[in-house]
N, C-alpha and C positions, 0 to 999 in steps of 0.2 A: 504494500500500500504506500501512496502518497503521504509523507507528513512534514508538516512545518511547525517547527519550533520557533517561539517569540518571546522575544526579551529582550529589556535595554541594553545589556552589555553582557559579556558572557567572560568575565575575568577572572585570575587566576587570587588565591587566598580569599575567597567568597563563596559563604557555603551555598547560596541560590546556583550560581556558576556552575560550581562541582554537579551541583545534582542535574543542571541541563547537561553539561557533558557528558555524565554517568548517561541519562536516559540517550545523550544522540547516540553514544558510542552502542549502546545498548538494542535501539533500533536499528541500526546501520547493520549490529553483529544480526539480528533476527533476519536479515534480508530486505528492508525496508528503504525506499528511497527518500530519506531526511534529508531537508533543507535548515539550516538555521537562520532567521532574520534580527540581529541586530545593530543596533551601533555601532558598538567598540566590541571586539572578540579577539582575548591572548591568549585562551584555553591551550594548551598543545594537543594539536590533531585533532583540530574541530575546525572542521571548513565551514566558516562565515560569509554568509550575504550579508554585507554590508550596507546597513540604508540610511537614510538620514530622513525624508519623509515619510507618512502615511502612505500616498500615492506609491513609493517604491516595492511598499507590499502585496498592495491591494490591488494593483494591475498587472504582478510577476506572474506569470505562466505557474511556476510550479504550484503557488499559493493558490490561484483560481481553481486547480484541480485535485487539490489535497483530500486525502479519506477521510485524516484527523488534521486537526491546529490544536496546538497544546501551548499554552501560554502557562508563564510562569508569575506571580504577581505577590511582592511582597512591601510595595513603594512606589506610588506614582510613577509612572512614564509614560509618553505619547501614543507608543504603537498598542495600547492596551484598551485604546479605543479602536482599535480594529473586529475586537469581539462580538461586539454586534451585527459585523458585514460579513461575515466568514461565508463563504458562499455554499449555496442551499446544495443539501447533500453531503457536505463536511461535516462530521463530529467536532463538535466544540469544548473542548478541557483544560479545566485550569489546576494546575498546580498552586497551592497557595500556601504562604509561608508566612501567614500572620502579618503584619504592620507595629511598630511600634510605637504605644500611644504619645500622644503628643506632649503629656507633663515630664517625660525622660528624656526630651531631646530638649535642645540650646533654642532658644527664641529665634532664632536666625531660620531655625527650619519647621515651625508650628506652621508656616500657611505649604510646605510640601508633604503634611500628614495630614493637615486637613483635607488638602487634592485627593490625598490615597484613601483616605476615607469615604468620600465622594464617588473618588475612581471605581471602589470594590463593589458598587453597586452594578457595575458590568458584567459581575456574577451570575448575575440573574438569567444573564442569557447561553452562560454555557448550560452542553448537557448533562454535563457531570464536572465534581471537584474532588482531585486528590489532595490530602489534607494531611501535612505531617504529623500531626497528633490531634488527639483530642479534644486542646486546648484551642488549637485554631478552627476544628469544628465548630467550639463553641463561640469563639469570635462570631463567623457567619450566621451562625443562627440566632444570637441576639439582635445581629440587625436587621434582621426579619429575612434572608438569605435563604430559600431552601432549596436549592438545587441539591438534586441527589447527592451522597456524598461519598466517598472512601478514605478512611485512614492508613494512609501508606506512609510509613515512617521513611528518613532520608535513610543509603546505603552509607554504612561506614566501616570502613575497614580495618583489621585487629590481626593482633599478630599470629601464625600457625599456632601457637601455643602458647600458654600463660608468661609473662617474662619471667624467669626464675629467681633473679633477687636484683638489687639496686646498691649502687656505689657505695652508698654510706655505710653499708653492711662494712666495708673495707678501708674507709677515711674518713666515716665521723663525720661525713656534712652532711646535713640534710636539705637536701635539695626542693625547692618549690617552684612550681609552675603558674601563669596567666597564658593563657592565649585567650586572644580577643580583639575587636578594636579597643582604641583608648578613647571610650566616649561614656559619658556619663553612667548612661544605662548598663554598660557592662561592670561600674564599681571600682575602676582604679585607684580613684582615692581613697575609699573605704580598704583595699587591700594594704595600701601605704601607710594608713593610719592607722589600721590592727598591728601592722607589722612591727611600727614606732612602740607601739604599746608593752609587745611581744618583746622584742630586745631589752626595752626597760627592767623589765621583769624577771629577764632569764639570765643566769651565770655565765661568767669566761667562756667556760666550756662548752657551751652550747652554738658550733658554727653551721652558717646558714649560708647559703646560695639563692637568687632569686632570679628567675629566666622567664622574661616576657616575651612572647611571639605578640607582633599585636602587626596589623595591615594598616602601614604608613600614611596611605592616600584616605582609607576613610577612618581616620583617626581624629580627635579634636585637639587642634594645635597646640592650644593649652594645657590638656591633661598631657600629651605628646612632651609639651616642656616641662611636665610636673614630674613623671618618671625620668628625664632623663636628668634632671636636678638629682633625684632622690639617686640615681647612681652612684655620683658625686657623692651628696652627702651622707647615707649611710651608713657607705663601710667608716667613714670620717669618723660621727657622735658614736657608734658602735664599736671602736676601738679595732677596727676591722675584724669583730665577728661576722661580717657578713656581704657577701660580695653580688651586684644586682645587672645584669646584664638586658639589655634591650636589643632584642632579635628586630630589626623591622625587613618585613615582607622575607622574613627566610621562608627556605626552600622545603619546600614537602620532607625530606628528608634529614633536614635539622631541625623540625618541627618533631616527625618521629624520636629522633635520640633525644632530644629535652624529656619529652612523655618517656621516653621507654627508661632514664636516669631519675625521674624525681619521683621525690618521696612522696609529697602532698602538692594537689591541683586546688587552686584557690580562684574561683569564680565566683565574686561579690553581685552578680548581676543583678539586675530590677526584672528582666521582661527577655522569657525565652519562647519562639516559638516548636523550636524543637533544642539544638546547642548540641552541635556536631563534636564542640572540644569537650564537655563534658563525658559523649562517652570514647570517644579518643582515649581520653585519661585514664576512664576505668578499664576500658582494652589493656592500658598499658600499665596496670597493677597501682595506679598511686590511689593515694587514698585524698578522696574528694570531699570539699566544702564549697556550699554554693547556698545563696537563699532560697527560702519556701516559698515560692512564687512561679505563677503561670507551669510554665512544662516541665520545672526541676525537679520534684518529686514523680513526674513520672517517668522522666528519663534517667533517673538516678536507683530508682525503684532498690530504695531499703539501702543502697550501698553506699550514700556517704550520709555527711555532719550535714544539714539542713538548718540558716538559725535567721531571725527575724529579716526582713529587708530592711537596711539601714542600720543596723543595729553595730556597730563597729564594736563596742566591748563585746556584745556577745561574737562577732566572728574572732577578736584579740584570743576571748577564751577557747575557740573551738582550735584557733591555729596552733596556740599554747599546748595543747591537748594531743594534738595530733602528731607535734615534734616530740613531745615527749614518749609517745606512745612508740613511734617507728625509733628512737631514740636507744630503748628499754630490750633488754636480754630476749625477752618473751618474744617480742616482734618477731626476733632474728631467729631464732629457734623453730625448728619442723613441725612443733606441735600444734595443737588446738587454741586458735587464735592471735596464730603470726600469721607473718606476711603470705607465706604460700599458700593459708588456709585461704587468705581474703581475697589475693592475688588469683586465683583456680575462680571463686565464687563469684567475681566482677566478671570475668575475660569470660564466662558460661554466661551471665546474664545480657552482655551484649551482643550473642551470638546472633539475636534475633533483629539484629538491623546487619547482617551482612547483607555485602553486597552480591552474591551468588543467589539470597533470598528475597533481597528486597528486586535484585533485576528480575528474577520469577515472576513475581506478585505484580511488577509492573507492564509486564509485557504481556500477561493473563487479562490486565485489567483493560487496558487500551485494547486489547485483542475482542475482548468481551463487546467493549462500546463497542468499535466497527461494526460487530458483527452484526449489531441488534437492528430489525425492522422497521 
């Protein structure tokens, strides 16, 4: 069959991205003639059509005759008004990845989540919407939204097998992780400011590392200079217990060895509508803290610290907790309630967004629409 993929951009360190590329690469493997039409596209091995108008769409030969159009929509963009002209005989499908509300973003971009709020009313006229979790479900159906729906969680991918143990087992540092942007709603300052608290607290002995993957270009310039001040100052007031690195826009690959070396994953966030690094992390054995809010508890499901949103003493004490716990003889030991126990019990819980399973489920699902009379 015919398909066209739609989205404003289709770039690299962006989990919307990844999962267009997962599904082109994915339709392209099933035998299917995919087009992608966006903007900007630096994906590797994803051939883009290029557009810059609506009209570049809406009168491309391949689009005219497409089976399905599957748009992806999680933030205003232009070509997302094409939805309602997909031409008669096309299956209509959106993937949708939540929106983030508008009290968590910078004044500067309340009238571009107002648009996306606006814009998500174009739902209406797809035939169906895949829905990364639950929680975006329920986005849609509060605002009165009821196109059919499916919960297809994003592909993520984990390593053959559990990681077997982590560096500090062997040099005593406990290693901590962010990935994210550096924009309000993912909590950076709240991680800096537990962290302050945590050093306060804790003895000589106790050395730390902190590794932030975070995506440079949608980062907020300010928190951007806030981490990379606190690089500087840290190891400084900390007597150099503790050394803060800022990855920006590293590579897939040094994103892996950060997760597959740290000890504890610390995501302060406000609003997830799925959080691709969260189970990254627990793929890769560390042990996770993140707030109770929107998708965390279900994509965490029982395996980490969960503690108020906003709450920085309580995340101080959950961080505090966590060093000392991975710190502690028990961790390091074989038995009932160290690492290999929890390490096994994470890396089986996220089995169920691989990508072997989630490409199944998605190629069944699109296969299903087509088919239907």
């Amino acid at each position: 069959m015919k398909v066209s993929l739609i989205h404003g951009v289709c770039v690299r360190h962006d989990a919307i991205s990844n999962a267009i590329a997962d599904q082109y690469h994915w339709l392209r493997a099933a035998g299917h003639d995919v087009r992608l039409y966006a903007h900007v596209c630096d994906q590797p091995g994803v051939a883009c059509h290029a557009v810059g108008a609506l009209s570049d769409v809406a009168f491309d030969a391949h689009f005219q005759q497409s089976d399905l159009v599957l748009f992806h929509f999680g933030i205003y963009y232009a070509l997302f008004d094409l939805l309602p002209v997909v031409p008669r005989g096309a299956r209509r499908v959106v993937a949708f990845h939540n929106i983030t509300p508008k009290h968590l973003v910078a004044p500067a971009q309340h009238e571009t989540i107002d648009r996306s709020f606006r814009q998500m009313a174009n739902i209406a006229f797809a035939d169906h919407v895949l829905c990364d979790s639950g929680i975006n479900l329920g986005v849609l159906r509060a605002a009165l939204i009821g196109t059919a729906a499916t919960v297809l969680p994003l592909a993520v991918a984990s390593p053959p097998v559990p990681v077997p143990d982590k560096p500090s087992a062997r040099d005593g540092i406990v290693r901590l992780a962010f990935v994210g942007r550096l924009v309000g709603s993912k909590g950076p300052q709240d991680l800096l400011a537990a962290l302050r608290q945590v050093l306060a607290q804790t003895g000589p002995d106790v050395r730390l590392a902190l590794d932030v993957v975070a995506n440079i270009a949608f980062s907020d310039p300010a928190l951007l200079d806030m981490m990379r001040a606190a690089a500087a100052d840290l190891p400084r007031v900390a007597g150099g217990r503790i050394v803060v690195r800022l990855h920006g826009d590293a590579p897939e690959e040094a994103k892996e060895r950060i997760l597959r070396d740290a000890d504890v994953f610390v995501l302060p966030t406000r609003h997830e509508g799925f959080c691709v690094p969260i189970v990254e992390a627990l793929a890769a054995g560390c042990k996770v803290i993140a707030c109770d809010n929107s998708n965390t508890p279900a994509v965490t499901g029982g395996h980490a610290s969960l503690v108020p949103t906003g709450d920085v003493d309580a995340l101080a004490r959950a961080l505090a907790a966590d060093i000392a716990q991975v710190r502690a003889p028990a961790w390091r030991s074989a038995g009932a309630g160290g690492y290999g126990e929890h390490a096994l019990d994470a890396w089986r819980f996220v089995q169920q967004f691989s990508p072997a399973l989630i490409r199944q489920r998605f190629i069944d699902a699109v296969g299903s629409l087509v088919n239907l009379d």
